[in-house]
RODOLO-283290 format. One record per residue (C-alpha): z, y, x. Coordinates in nm, 3 decimals. Layout:
BEGIN
@zz = Z | yy = Y | xx = X
...
***
This chain:
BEGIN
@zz = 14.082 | yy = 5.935 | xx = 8.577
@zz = 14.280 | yy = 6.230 | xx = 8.663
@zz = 14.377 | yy = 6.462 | xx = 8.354
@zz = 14.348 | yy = 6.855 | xx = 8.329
@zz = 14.586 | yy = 7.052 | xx = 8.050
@zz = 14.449 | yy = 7.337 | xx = 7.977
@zz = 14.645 | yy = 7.596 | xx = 7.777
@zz = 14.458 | yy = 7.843 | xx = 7.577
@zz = 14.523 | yy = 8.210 | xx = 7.543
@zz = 14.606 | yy = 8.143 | xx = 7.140
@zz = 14.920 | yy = 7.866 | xx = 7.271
@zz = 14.695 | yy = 7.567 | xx = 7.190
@zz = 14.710 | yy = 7.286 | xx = 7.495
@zz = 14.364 | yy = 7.055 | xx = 7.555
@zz = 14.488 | yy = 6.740 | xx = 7.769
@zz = 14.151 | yy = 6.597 | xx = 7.871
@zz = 14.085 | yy = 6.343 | xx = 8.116
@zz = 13.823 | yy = 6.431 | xx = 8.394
@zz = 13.581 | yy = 6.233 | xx = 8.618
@zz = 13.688 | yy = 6.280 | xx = 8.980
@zz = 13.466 | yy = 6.517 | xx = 9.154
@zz = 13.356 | yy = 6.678 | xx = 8.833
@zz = 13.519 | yy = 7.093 | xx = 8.825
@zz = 13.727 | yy = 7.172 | xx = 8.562
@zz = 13.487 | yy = 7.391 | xx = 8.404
@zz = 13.210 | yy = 7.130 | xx = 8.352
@zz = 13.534 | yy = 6.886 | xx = 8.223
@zz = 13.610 | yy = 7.171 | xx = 8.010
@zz = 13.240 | yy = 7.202 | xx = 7.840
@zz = 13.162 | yy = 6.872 | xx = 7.864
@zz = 13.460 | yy = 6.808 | xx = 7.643
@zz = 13.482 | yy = 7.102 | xx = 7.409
@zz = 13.765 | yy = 7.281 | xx = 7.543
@zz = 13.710 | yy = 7.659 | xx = 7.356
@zz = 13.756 | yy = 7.953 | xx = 7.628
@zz = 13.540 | yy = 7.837 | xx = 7.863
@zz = 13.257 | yy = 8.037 | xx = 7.858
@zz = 13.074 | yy = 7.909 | xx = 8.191
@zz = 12.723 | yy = 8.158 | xx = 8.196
@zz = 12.588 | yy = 8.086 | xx = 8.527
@zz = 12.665 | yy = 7.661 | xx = 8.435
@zz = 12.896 | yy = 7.634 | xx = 8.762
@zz = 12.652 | yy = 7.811 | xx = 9.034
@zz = 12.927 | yy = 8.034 | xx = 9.105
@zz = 12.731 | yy = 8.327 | xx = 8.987
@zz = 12.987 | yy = 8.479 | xx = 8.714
@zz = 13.306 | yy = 8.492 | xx = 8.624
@zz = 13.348 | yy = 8.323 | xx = 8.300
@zz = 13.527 | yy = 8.055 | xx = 8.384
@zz = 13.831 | yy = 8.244 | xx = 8.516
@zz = 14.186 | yy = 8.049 | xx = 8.457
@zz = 14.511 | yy = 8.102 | xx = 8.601
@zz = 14.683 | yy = 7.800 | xx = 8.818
@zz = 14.996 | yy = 7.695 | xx = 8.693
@zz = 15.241 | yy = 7.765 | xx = 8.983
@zz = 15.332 | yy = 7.384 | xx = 9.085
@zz = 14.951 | yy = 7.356 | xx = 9.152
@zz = 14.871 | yy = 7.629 | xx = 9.390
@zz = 14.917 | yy = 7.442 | xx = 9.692
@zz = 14.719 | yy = 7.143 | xx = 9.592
@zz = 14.436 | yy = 7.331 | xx = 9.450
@zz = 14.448 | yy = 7.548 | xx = 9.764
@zz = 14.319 | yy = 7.911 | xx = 9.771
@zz = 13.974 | yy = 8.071 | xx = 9.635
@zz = 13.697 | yy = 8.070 | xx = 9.935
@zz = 13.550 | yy = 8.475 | xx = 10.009
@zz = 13.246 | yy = 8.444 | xx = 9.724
@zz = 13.478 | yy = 8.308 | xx = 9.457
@zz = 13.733 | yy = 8.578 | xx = 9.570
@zz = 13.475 | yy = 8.833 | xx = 9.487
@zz = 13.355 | yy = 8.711 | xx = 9.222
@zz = 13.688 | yy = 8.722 | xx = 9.028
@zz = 13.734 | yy = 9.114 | xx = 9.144
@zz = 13.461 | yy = 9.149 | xx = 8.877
@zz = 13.634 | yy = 8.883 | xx = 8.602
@zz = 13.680 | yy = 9.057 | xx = 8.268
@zz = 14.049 | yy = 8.957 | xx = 8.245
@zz = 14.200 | yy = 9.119 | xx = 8.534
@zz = 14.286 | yy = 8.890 | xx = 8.820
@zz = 14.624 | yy = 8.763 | xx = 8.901
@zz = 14.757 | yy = 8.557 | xx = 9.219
@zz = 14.702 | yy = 8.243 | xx = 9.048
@zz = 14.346 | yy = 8.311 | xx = 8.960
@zz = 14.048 | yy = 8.089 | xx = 9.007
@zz = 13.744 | yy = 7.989 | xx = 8.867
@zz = 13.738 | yy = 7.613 | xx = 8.678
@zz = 13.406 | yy = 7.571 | xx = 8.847
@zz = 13.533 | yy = 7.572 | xx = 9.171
@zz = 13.811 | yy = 7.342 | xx = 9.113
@zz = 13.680 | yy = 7.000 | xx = 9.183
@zz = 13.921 | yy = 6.719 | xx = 9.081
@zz = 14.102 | yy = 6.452 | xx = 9.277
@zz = 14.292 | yy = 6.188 | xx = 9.144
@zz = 14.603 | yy = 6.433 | xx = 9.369
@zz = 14.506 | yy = 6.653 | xx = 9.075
@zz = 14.630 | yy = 6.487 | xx = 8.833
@zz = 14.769 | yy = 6.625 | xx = 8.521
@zz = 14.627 | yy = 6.964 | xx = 8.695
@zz = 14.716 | yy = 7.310 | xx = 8.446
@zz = 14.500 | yy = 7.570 | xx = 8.393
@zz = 14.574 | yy = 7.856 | xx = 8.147
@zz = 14.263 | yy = 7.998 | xx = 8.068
@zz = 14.198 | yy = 8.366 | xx = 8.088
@zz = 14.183 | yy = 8.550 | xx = 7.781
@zz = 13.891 | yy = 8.757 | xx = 7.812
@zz = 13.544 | yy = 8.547 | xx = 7.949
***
């Protein structure tokens, strides 16, 4: 199973493992993992699942399509380069060991 480290905005890290095909965001609820705030459940509907890549993952987690690329215009944290949203990150066992900081403000 491939694992995702997610680092909150308070400096605490969340190493979970994740069931390939599964996003990040439903790893993230399914497991606990406070920040995520997920309203629309993954249906790519909000932006409350907004993290920031780490840098050594951009190319393997590749760039956000046009709707996700909208929707994070309208994320509450403003967006960044490395931003995406957990629900459209699907995992891989290539993504293992995958981190995500997770945007401050949901």
């Amino acid at each position: 199973m491939p694992t995702i480290i997610f680092h909150s905005p308070d400096g605490t890290t969340h190493k979970v493992e994740a069931r390939v095909g599964a996003s990040a965001m439903e790893t993230a609820i399914k497991l606990g993992v406070p920040g995520i705030v997920a309203e629309c459940g993954g249906a790519l509907a909000c932006a409350t699942c907004h993290v920031f890549v780490d840098p050594q993952w951009i190319e393997a987690t590749g760039v956000a399509e046009d709707f996700e690329d909208e929707m994070l215009d309208d994320a509450e944290t403003p967006r960044q380069e490395r931003s995406r949203l957990s629900c459209q990150l699907r995992m891989t066992e290539e993504l293992d060991g995958l981190e995500l900081t997770i945007a401050p403000e949901q």
